[in-house]
GUGU-468826 format. One line per field, with one value per residue (C-alpha): residue number from 0; residue in one letter; x, y, z. Coordinates in steps of 0.25 Angstrom, whole numbers, padded with zeros to 4 digits, m for minus. Layout:
! GUGU-468826
k NUM/...
r a/...
u X/...
v Y/...
w Z/...
! end
This chain:
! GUGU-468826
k 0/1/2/3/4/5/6/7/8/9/10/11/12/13/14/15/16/17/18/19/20/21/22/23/24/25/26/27/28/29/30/31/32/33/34/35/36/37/38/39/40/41/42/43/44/45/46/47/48/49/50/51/52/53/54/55/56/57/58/59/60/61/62/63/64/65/66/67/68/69/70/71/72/73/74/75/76/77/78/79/80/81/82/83/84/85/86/87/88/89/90/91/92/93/94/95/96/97/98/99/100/101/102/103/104/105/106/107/108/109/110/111/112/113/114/115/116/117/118/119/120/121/122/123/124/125/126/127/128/129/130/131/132/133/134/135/136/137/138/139/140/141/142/143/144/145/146/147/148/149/150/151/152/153/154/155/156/157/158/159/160/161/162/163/164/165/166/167/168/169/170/171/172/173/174/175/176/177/178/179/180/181/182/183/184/185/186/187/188/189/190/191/192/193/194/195
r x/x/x/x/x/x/x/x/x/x/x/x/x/x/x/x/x/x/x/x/x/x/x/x/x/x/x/x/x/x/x/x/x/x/x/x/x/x/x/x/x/x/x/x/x/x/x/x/x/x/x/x/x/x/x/x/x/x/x/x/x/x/x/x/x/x/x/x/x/x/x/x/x/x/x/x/x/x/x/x/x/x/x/x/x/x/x/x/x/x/x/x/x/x/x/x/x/x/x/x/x/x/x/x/x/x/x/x/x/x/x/x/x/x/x/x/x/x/x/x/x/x/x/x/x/x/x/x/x/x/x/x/x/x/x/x/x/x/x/x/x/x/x/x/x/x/x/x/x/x/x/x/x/x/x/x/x/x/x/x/x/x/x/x/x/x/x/x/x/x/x/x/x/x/x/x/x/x/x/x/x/x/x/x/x/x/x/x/x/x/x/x/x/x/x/x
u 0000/0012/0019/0005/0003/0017/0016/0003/0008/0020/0007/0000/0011/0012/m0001/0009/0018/0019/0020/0007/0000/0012/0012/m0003/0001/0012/0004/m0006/0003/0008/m0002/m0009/0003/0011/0010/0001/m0005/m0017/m0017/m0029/m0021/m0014/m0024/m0034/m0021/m0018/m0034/m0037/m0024/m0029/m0045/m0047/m0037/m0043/m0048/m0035/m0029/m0040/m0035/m0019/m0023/m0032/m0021/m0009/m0017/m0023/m0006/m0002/m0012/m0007/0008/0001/m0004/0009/0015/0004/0006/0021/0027/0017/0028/0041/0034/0015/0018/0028/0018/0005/0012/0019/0003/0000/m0010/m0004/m0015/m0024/m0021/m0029/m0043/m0037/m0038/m0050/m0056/m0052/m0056/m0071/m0074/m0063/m0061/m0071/m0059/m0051/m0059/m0061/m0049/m0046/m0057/m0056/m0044/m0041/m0024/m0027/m0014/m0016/m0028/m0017/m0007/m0017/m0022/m0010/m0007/m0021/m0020/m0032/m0035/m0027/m0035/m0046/m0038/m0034/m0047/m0053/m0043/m0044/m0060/m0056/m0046/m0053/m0064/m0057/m0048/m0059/m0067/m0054/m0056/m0070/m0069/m0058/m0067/m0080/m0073/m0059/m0047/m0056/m0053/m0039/m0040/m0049/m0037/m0028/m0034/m0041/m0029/m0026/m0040/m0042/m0032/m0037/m0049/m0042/m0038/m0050/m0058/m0045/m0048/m0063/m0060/m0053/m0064/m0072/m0065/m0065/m0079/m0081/m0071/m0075
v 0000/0010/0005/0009/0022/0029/0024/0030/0043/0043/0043/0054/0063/0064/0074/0085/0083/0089/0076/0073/0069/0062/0054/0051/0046/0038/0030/0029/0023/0014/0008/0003/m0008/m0007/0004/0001/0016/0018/0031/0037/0040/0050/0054/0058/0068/0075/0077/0082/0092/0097/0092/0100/0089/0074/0071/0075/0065/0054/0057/0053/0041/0036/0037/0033/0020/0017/0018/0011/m0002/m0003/m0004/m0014/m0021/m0022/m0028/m0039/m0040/m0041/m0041/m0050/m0060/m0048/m0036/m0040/m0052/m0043/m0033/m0039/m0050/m0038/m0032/m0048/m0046/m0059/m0068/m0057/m0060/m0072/m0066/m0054/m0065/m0072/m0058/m0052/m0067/m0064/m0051/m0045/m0030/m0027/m0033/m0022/m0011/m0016/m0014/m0001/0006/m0002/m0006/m0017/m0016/m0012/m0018/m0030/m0028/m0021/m0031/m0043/m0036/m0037/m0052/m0054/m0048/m0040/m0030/m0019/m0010/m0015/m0014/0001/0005/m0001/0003/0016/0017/0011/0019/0032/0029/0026/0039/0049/0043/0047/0061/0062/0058/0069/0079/0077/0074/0081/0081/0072/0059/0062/0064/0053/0044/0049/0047/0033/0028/0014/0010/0013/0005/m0007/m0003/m0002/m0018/m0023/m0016/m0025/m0037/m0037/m0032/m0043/m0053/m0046/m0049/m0065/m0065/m0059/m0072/m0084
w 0000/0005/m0009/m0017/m0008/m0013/m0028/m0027/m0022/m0032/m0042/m0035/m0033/m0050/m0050/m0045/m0054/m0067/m0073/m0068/m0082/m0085/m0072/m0076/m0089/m0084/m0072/m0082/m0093/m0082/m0073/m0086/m0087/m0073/m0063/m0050/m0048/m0057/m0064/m0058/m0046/m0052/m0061/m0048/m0044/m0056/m0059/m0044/m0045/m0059/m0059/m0074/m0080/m0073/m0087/m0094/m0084/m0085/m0101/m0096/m0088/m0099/m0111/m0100/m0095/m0110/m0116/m0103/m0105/m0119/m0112/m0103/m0116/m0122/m0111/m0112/m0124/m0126/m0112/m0104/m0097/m0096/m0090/m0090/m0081/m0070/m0070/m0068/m0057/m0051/m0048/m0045/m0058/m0063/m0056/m0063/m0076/m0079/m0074/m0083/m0095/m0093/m0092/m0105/m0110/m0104/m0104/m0114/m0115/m0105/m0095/m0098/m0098/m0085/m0078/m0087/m0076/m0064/m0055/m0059/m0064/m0078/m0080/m0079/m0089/m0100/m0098/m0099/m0112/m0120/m0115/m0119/m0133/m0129/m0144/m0141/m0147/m0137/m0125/m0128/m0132/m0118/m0111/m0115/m0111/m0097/m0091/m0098/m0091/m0079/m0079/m0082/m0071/m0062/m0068/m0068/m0052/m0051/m0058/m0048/m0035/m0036/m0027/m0017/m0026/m0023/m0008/m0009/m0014/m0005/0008/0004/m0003/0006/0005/m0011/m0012/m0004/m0012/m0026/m0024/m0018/m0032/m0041/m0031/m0035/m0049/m0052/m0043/m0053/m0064/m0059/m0058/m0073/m0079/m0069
! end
């Protein structure tokens, strides 16, 4: 948790920089294919500090995640057993890999539109796409629809409640956390459910 706490920090603490929308772009970019912290984290700072730009931000998540899945794709694709493996053991996703499978095999793009709103490790989704040899075209069309919509949520959120998402956050953090697993751990019960 303390480990989780201070990389979250490190996150937060881009939103006064000026490199801000570039951070943004970057843990987009990333968490699509490898980095722990979702975007909206950050996205939730930089919108409270400037609230007339959430939806130019919801616009860098979207774009950052979208080209990040396709990196995530890739690595399916081509780099499955050097670098998807490692990745997904290193978040114990391995084990998820199979229900993963079996969900693409019975409910097919829906799967993946999915965990492009939801908490579940998007990661796990974009990797599994390109092992998968899910149409590529498909994946970054839905991607594309599901993390929009996921992203302006974050900014429209922003825009009616304000700085008091944020504080929100801040002061709840241990327990949304706690919360955030508990909403994978059914989601993926969930998902179980759907293929058996």
């Amino acid at each position: 948790m303390k480990k989780l706490r201070r990389l979250y920090d490190w996150v937060l603490s881009w939103a006064h920089s000026r490199y801000g929308s570039w951070a943004l772009f970057g843990i987009s970019f990333s968490e699509s294919s490898f980095f722990p912290i979702p975007p909206d984290v950050l996205q939730i700072a930089l919108s409270v500090s400037i609230p007339k730009k959430s939806y130019r931000y919801a616009l860098i998540s979207t774009v950052g995640s979208v080209l990040g899945g396709m990196l995530g794709y890739a690595i399916g694709v081509y780099l499955m057993e050097w670098l998807g493996w490692p990745i997904l053991n290193f978040y114990h996703l391995g084990e998820k890999y199979e229900v993963v499978k079996h969900l693409f095999h019975k409910h097919g793009l829906w799967a993946l539109a999915m965990a492009g709103f939801t908490p579940i490790p998007y990661k796990l989704f974009t990797i599994a796409s390109g092992a998968f040899d899910i149409h590529f075209g498909m994946f970054v069309l839905i991607s594309l629809l599901s993390r929009a919509a996921r992203f302006y949520l974050v900014a429209t959120l922003i825009t009616l409640f304000g700085p008091r998402v944020k504080d929100f956050i801040d002061k709840y953090f241990n327990i949304l956390t706690i919360l955030f697993f508990i909403l994978l751990i059914l989601g993926f019960v969930v998902v179980k459910m759907l293929i058996s």
